[in-house]
DOVONU-677828 format. One record per residue (C-alpha): x, y, z. Coordinates in Angstrom, 3 decimals. Layout:
X	Y	Z
...
//
This chain:
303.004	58.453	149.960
301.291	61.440	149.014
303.488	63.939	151.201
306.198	63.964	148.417
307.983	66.323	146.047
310.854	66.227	143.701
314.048	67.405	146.122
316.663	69.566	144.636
318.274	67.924	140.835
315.318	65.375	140.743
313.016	66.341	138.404
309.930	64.933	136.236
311.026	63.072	133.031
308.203	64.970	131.868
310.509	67.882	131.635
312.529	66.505	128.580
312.400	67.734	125.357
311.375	64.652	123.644
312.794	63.806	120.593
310.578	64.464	117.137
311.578	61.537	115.475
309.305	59.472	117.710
306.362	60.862	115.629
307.846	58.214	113.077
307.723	55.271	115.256
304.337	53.925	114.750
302.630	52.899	117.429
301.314	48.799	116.883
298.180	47.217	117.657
298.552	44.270	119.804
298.544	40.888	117.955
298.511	37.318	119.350
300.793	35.507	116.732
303.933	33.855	116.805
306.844	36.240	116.775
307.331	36.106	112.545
303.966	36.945	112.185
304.518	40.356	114.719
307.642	40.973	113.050
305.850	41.190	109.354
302.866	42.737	111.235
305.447	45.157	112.154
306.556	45.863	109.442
303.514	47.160	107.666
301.523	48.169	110.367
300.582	51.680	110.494
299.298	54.378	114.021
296.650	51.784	115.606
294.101	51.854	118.393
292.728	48.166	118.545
293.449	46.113	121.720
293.589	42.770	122.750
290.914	39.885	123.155
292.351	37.317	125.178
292.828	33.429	124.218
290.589	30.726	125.294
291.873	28.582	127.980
291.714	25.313	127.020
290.311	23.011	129.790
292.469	19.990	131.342
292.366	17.945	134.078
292.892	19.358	137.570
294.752	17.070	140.249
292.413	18.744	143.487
295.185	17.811	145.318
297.786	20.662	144.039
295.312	22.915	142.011
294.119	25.263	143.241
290.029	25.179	141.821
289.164	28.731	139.642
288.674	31.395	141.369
285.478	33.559	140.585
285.561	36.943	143.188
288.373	38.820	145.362
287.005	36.767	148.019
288.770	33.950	146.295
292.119	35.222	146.430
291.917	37.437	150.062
288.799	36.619	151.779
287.652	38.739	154.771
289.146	36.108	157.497
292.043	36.546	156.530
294.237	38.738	158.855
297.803	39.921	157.118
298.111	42.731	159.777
297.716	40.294	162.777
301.288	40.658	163.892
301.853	44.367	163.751
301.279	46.798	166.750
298.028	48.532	166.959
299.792	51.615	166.335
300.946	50.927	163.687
297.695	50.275	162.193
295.941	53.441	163.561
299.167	55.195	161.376
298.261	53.050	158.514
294.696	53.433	158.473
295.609	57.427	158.403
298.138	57.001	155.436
295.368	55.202	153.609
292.898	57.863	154.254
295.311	60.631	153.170
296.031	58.631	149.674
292.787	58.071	149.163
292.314	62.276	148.507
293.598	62.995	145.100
293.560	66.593	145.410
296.210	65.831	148.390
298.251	63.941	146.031
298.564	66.735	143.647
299.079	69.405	146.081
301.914	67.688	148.186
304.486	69.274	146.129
303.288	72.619	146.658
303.070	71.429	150.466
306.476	70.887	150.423
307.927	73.310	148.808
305.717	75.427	151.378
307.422	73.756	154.128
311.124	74.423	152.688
310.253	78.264	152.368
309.078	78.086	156.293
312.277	75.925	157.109
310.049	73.365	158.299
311.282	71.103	155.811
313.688	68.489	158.185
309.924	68.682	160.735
307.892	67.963	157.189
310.519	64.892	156.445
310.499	63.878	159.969
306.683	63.526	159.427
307.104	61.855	156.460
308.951	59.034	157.711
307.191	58.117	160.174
303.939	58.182	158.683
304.336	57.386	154.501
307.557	55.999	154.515
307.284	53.590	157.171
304.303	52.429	155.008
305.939	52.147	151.722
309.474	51.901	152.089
311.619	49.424	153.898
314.358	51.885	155.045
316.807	54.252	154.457
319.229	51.630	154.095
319.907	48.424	153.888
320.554	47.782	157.408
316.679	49.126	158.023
315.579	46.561	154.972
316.122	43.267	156.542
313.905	43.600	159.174
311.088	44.328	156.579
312.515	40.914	154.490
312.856	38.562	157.557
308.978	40.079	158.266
308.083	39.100	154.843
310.340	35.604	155.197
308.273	34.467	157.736
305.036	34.898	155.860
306.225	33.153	153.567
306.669	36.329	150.756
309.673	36.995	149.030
311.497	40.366	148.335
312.750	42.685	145.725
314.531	45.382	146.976
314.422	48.687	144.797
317.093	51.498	145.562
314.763	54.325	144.737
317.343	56.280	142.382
315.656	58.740	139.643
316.743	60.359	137.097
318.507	63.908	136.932
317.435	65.090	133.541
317.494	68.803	134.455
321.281	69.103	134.645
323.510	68.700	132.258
324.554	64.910	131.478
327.839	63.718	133.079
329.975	62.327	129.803
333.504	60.214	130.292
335.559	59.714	133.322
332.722	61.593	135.355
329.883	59.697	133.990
332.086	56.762	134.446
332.756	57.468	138.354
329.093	57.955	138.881
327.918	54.777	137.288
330.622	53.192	139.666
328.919	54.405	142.452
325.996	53.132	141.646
326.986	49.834	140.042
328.491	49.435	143.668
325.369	50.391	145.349
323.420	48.094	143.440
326.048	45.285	144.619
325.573	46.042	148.384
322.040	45.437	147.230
322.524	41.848	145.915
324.727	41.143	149.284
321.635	41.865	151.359
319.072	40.244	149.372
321.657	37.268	148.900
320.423	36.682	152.996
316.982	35.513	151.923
316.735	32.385	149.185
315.109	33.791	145.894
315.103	37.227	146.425
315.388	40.083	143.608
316.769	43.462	143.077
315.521	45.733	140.833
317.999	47.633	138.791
317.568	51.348	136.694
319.634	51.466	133.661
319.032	55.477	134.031
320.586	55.447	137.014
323.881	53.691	135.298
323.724	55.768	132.183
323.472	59.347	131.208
319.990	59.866	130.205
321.314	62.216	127.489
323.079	58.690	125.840
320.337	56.951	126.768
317.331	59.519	124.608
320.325	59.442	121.894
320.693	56.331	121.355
317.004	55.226	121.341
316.456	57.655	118.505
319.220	56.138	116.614
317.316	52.855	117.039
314.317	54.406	115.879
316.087	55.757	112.766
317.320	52.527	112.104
313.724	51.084	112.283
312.440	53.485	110.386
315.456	53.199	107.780
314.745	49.149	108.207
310.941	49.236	106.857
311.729	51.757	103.989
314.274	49.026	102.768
311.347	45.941	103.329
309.887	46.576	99.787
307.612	43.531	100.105
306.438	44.135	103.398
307.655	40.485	104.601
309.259	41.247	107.311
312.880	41.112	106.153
315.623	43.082	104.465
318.018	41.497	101.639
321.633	42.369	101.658
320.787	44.477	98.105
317.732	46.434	99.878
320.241	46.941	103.304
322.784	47.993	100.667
320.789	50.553	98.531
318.563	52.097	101.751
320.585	52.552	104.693
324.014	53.985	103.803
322.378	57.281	103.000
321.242	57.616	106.114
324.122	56.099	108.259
327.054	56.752	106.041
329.092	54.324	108.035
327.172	51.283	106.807
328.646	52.081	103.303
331.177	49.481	101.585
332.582	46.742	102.742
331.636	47.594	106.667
327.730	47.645	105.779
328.359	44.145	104.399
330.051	42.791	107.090
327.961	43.903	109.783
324.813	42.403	107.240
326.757	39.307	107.211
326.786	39.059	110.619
323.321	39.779	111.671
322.552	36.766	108.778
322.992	34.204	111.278
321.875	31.522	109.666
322.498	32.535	105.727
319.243	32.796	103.956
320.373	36.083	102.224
318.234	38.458	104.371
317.607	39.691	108.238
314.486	40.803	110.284
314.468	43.366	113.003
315.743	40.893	115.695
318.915	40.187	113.905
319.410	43.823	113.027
318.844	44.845	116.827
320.674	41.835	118.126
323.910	43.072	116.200
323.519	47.096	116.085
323.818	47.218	119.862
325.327	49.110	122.385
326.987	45.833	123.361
328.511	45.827	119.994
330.718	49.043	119.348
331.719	48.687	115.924
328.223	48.250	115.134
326.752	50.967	117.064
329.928	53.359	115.825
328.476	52.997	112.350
325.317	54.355	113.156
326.518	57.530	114.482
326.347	60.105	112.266
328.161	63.338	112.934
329.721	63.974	109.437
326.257	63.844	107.409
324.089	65.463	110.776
325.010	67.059	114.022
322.672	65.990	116.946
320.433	69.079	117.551
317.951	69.747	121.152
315.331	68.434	119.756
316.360	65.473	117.910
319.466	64.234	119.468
321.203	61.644	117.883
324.306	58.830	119.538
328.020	60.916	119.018
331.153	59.188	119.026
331.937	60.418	122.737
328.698	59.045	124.094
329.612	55.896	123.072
332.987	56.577	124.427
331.632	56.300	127.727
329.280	53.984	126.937
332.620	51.615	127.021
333.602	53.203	130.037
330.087	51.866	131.891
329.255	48.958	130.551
331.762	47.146	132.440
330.355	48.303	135.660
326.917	47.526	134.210
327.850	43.999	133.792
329.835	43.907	137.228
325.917	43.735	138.684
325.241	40.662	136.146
328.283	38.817	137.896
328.206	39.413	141.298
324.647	38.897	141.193
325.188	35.126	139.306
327.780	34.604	142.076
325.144	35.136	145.031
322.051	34.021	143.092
320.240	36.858	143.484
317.969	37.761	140.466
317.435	40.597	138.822
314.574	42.821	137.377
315.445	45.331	134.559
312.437	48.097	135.508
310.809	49.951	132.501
311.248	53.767	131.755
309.767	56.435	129.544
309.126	55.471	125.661
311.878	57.690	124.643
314.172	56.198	127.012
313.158	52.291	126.460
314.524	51.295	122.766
318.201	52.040	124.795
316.894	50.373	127.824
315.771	47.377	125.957
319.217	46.969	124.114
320.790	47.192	127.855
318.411	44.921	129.336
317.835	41.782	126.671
321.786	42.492	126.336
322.435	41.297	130.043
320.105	38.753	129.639
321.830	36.773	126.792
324.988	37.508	128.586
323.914	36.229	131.646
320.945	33.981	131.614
321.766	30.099	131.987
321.128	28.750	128.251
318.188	26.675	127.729
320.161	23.203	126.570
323.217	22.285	128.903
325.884	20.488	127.131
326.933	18.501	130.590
325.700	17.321	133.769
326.416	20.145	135.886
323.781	21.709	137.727
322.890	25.254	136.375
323.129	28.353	138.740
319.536	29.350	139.068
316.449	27.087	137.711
315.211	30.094	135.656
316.351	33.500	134.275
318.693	35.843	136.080
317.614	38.791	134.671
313.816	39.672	134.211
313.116	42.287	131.173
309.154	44.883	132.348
306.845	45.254	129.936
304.175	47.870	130.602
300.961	47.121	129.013
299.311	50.245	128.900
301.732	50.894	126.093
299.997	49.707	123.040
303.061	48.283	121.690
304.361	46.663	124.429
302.540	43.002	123.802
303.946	43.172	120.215
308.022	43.969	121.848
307.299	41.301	124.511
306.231	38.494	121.475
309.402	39.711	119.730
311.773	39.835	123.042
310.892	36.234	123.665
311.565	34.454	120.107
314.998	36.326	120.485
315.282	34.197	123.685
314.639	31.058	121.999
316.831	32.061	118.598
319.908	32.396	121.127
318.955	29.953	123.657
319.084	31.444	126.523
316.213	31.454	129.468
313.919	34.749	129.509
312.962	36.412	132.484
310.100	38.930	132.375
307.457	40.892	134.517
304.587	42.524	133.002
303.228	45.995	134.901
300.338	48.334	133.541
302.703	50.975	133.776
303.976	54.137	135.680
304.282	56.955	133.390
300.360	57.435	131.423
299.988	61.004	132.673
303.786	62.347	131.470
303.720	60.370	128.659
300.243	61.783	127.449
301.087	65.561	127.772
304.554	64.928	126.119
302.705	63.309	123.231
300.365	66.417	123.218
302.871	69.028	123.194
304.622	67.935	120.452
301.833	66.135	118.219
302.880	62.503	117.917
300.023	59.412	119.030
299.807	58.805	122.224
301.429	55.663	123.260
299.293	55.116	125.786
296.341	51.944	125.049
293.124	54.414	124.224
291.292	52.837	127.963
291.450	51.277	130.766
289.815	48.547	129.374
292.409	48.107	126.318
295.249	48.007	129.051
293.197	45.595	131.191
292.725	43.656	127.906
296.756	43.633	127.125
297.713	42.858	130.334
295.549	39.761	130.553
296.357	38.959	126.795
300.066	38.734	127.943
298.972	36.437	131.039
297.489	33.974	128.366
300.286	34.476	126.010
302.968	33.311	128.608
301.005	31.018	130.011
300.202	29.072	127.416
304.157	29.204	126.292
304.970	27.697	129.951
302.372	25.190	129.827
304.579	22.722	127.869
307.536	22.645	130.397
305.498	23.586	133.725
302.286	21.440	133.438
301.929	18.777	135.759
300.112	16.821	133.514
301.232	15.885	129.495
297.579	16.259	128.983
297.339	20.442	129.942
300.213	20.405	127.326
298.058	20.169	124.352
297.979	23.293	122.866
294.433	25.326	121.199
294.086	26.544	117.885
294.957	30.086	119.628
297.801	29.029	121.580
301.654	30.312	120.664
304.041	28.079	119.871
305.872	26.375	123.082
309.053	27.813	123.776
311.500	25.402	122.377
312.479	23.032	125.871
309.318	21.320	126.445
310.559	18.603	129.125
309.980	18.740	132.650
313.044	17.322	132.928
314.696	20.433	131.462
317.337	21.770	133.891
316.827	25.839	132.897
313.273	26.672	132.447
312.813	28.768	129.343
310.379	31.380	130.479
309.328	32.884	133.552
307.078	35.298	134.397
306.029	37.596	136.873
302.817	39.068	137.445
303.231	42.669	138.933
299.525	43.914	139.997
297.261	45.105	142.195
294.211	44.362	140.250
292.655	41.743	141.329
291.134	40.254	138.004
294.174	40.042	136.524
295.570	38.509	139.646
292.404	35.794	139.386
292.625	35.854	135.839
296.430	34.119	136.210
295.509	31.769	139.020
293.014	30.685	136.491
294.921	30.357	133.610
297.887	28.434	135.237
294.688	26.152	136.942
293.359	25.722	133.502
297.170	23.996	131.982
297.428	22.541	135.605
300.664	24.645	136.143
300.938	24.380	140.592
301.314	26.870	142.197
304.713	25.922	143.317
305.966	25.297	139.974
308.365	28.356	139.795
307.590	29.627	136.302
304.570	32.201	137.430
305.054	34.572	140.721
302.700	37.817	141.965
304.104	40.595	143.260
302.960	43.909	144.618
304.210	46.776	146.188
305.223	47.248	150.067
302.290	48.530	152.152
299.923	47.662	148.832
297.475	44.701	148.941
298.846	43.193	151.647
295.741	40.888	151.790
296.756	39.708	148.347
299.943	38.827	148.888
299.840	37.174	152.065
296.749	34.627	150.436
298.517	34.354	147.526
301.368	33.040	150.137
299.532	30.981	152.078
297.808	29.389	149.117
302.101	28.009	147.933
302.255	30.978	144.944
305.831	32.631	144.595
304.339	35.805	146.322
306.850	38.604	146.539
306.796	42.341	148.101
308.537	45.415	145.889
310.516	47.078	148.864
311.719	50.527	147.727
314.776	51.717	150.169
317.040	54.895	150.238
317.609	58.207	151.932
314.383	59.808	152.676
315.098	63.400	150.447
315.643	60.739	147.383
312.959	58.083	148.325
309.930	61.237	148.460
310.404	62.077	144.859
310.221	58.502	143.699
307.525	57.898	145.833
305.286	61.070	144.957
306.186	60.329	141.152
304.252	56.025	141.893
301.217	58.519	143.753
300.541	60.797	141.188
300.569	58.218	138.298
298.762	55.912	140.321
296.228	59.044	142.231
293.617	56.952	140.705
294.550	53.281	141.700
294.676	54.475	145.098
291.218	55.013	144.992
289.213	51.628	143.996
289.919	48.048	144.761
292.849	47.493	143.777
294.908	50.441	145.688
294.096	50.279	149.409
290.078	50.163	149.562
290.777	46.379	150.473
294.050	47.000	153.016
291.891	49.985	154.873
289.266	47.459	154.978
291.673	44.307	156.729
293.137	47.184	159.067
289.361	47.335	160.302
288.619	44.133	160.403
291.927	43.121	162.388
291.184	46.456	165.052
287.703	45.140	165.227
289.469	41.850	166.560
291.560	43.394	169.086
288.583	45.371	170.742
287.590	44.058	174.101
284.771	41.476	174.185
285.773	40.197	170.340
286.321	36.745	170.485
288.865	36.723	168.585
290.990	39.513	170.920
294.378	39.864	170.748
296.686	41.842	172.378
299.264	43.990	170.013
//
C-alpha cells in the first residue's frame, strides 16, 4: 500500500484550481434537529467551528437471547482468541506481517512516489510493479479483474462477510475534459464496466458495488455545476429575508433573475411553481435542489448563464454544452441503476472532494429517488430488495456533512422513497486543507480529531435512533428521548421497504463499539438488516470477522483493477490515511493477530496447525 504513485494522466485532485466561489459557501456547525430546524439553521448560520455532542441512549429492555450485552473495550468486539488468519498459508502471513511493517513508516508512505518514479527512470518499473503485486496488492486488492475477485468473495462468503467490490477508477483532472460524443463513449465504457461489476457481485446474496460519479462524468461538468449550486444557495439565502428557512415566490422573483437571467418571467414562475409541491406559497432548499437538478434539464438550462457571465479558470460556471452531454451520460448513468435492480445488487455512491460533491450529491440522491423501492407499496407484491438500492457517503470530518445528511434524509421521507447511506471519516483532509490554504476560504475540514470522532458518532445516534421505530425488536426500545429525531415516517415492522439503512464504514474501534451499543440500547439485533460494518480488504480483519461471527451484516471493501491504475488509488487511501495506519485502528491490531496465529503454528503450541 505504500509502494504507490500516480501513473501517467492520474493525478491528485489536489491539483485543481478550485473554484473561488466556495469562499461563499459557509461552512455549518453540526446540529442535532429535525431537518426544518437544519434547514433554517442553514439558512442563517454563518463560518462555524463547534462539533457535535452525541444523544443519550435511552435504556430498554435487552432480550439476552439476541442482544448482544454493551460492549466496553476492543476486546469486546475482536478479542485476542480470535484467529481471522487461521486459514491462510504461513506465507502469506510472513508477506503480510512485512506489508504491515512497511505501512506502519510514514516517511515510506510519502516517499513511495519518488520511489517510483525512481524506478521508471531506471526501467525497473514492470520489476517495481511486479513487487508490488505480490506484496501490497495481494494485501489490499482483490485482483486485477474480476475473474481474480471471486476467489477473495467466496473467501469472505465462507466467513460469513459480505463484499463490495470497488473498480479503483480516479480521476484525470490534468487533461483536458472530454465534452459530447467523446465524453459520452467514455462514460459508456465505464457504465459497462461498472455492469460487469454488478454481474459478479450478483454471484454472492447481498453484495455491493461501489460506483464514482467522476469516473462517469467530466470532472470539468462536475466542478461547474457544483458552483452553480453554490450560486444558487448563495442567491437562495440573500432572497430568505426572515431567515426562516424559505423563499416566497415574490422574494424568488425579485432576487434570483439577476443573477440567473433565465429564471426571469414566466419560466422563473413555473419552475417556482413546481418546486411548491405542496402550495403554501414558498420553498426551502430541498425543493429548490430537488427541482434545479441535473436530472431536470429545463431547470438546470436556466441556471446557466453565458449571456450575463462567461465561465472563467477560476470560477467555472455549467455552459449549455456541458449540459449537452450531461444528456448524453445520464442514460448510461442510470443503465447501472437498472441492471443493478434487475440482479439485486446494491449500490454505494462514494464521496469526492467538496468542490466536486454539491454535483455528486444531485447525481447520487437523484438515482436514489429514481431507483429506491418507495417506502408505502400500493399492492401485495413483494418489493425487489428489503432496503435501499443505492447508498448516498457522508464523510464526517467535513463539518457540514451531519447537517447535508439530516437534510438528505427528510428529502427521503418528503418523496417516499427508502434511503441508503454510509457514513466514513473521510479520504481527502490533507488536499482539502492546502487547497483551502492556497486560496483563503475555511477549511472544511472539523477543527480535530476529536470533532470528527464526535460527528461521526453523532450520526451513529442520529440514525439509530431514526431506525429504532421500524427495527426494534421490542415496541418498548421504540419510545423515543427528549433528544431523539423524529422516526422516519414507516414505523411498522411489518413494513415491506425499510426506510433507512445505514452503514457504518470504520476502522475505529469506538465508533465500531459505540454502534453495537447504540443498536443494543433500542434492542435493534444484530441481524436486523438496517445497520452493517464494513472495512477495507486487508484492514481490521479481526473486526470484521467478530463482527461476523457475532450475526452483524459485516462486509469487506474489495478494490480491483489493473495494477498501473489500482497503485495510484491505493497510494492516494495511504497518504490520507499515513496516520491511521499507525494506531489501533489501522493495522497495530491485524500485525498483532498475524503473531498470535504464527505463534500457534510453531511446533510444541498446542494449538499447532499446519498451513
Amino acid at each position: 500500500m505504500s509502494f504507490c504513485r500516480p501513473s501517467r494522466g492520474v493525478a491528485s485532485f489536489a491539483r485543481v484550481r478550485p473554484p473561488l466561489i466556495l469562499a461563499a459557501h459557509a461552512t455549518r456547525s453540526h446540529v442535532r434537529y429535525p431537518a426544518h430546524h437544519v434547514l433554517r439553521h442553514i439558512a442563517t448560520s454563518s463560518p462555524a467551528t463547534s462539533s457535535v455532542a452525541a444523544p443519550n441512549h435511552p435504556q430498554v429492555a435487552v432480550s439476552a437471547a439476541t442482544i448482544p450485552p454493551m460492549a466496553t473495550s476492543v476486546q469486546d468486539i475482536a478479542p485476542d482468541n480470535l484467529r481471522p488468519y487461521q486459514n491462510r498459508p504461513t506465507s502469506d502471513l510472513i508477506t503480510s506481517l512485512v506489508v504491515f511493517q512497511l505501512c506502519a513508516m510514514p516517511w515510506l508512505v510519502k516517499a513511495s512516489p519518488a520511489l517510483l518514479d525512481l524506478a521508471e527512470k531506471m526501467h525497473m518499473n514492470k520489476l517495481a510493479y511486479a513487487v508490488i503485486k505480490r506484496t501490497f496488492f495481494k494485501h489490499f486488492c482483490g485482483g486485477e479483474d474480476l475473474k481474480e475477485v471471486v476467489p477473495t468473495m467466496e473467501t469472505f462468503k465462507k466467513a460469513k462477510v459480505g463484499s463490495i467490490l470497488d473498480l479503483a477508477l480516479e480521476a484525470d483532472v490534468d487533461e483536458a475534459s472530454l465534452m459530447g460524443a467523446a465524453a459520452h463513449e467514455q462514460g459508456k465504457k465505464v457504465a459497462q464496466q461498472f455492469r460487469e461489476g454488478i454481474d459478479i457481485a450478483s454471484q454472492t446474496s447481498g453484495s455491493f458495488i461501489a460506483i464514482k460519479i467522476t469516473a462517469l462524468l467530466p470532472v470539468s461538468i462536475l466542478l461547474s455545476w457544483s458552483n452553480t449550486i453554490l450560486l444558487l444557495q448563495k442567491a437562495f439565502k440573500e432572497a430568505d429575508k426572515n431567515k426562516d428557512g424559505k423563499v416566497t415566490l415574490a422574494e424568488f422573483s425579485a432576487t434570483l433573475p439577476p443573477i440567473f437571467p433565465g429564471l426571469a418571467g414566466d419560466s422563473g414562475q413555473k419552475l417556482f411553481k413546481q418546486a411548491d409541491r405542496d402550495n403554501d406559497g414558498a420553498v426551502d432548499w430541498i425543493d429548490m435542489t430537488d427541482i434545479f437538478s441535473l436530472y431536470n434539464e429545463a431547470a438546470a438550462r436556466a441556471l446557466v448563464r453565458e449571456p450575463l457571465k462567461p465561465a472563467t479558470a477560476d470560477n467555472p460556471l455549467v455552459t449549455s454544452e456541458e449540459l449537452d452531454t450531461v444528456k448524453l451520460i445520464i442514460p448510461e448513468i442510470d443503465s447501472i441503476g437498472e441492471h443493478a435492480r434487475e440482479k439485486h445488487v446494491r449500490l454505494m455512491v462514494d464521496a469526492e472532494q467538496t468542490y466536486f460533491q454539491p454535483a455528486v450529491d444531485d447525481v447520487g440522491l437523484n438515482l436514489c429517488k429514481r431507483f429506491n423501492n418507495p417506502i408505502k407499496t400500493n399492492n401485495n407484491s413483494t418489493p425487489t430488495l428489503p432496503g435501499p438500492l443505492f447508498y448516498n457517503t457522508y464523510q464526517l470530518y467535513l463539518r457540514d456533512a451531519y447537517d447535508r445528511m439530516v437534510i438528505d434524509i427528510e428529502r427521503a421521507e418528503r418523496n417516499k422513497y427508502a434511503f441508503g447511506i454510509k457514513i466514513v471519516r473521510g479520504a481527502y483532509m490533507h488536499s482539502e486543507r492546502e487547497r483551502a490554504e492556497a486560496i483563503g476560504i475555511s477549511d472544511p475540514i472539523q477543527p480535530t480529531l476529536a470533532a470528527t470522532h464526535a460527528a461521526y458518532n453523532a450520526a451513529i445516534d442520529y440514525l439509530i435512533q431514526k431506525i429504532a421505530p421500524f427495527a426494534s425488536q421490542s415496541p418498548s426500545a421504540s419510545s423515543p428521548s427528549p433528544s431523539s429525531p423524529p422516526p422516519s415516517p414507516a414505523t411498522s415492522r411489518s413494513t415491506k421497504v425499510r426506510p433507512l439503512s445505514f452503514v457504518v464504514a470504520s476502522h475505529n474501534a469506538n465508533s465500531i463499539i459505540h454502534a453495537r451499543n447504540a443498536m443494543t440500547a433500542h434492542n435493534i439485533p444484530p441481524t436486523e438488516g438496517s445497520v452493517a460494518f464494513a472495512q477495507l480488504m486487508g484492514m481490521q480483519d479481526g473486526t470484521t470477522y467478530a463482527l461476523a461471527t457475532n450475526g452483524y451484516k459485516a462486509f469487506k471493501y474489495i478494490p480491483y483493477g489493473p495494477i498501473e491504475v489500482t497503485i495510484p488509488y491505493l497510494q492516494r487511501r495511504a497518504l490520507e490515511n499515513a496516520d491511521v495506519l499507525k494506531g489501533e485502528g489501522g493495522i497495530v491490531q491485524d500485525r498483532r493477530n498475524i503473531i498470535n496465529e504464527l505463534k500457534h503454528r510453531m511446533p510444541g503450541s498446542r494449538a499447532a496447525a499446519i498451513a
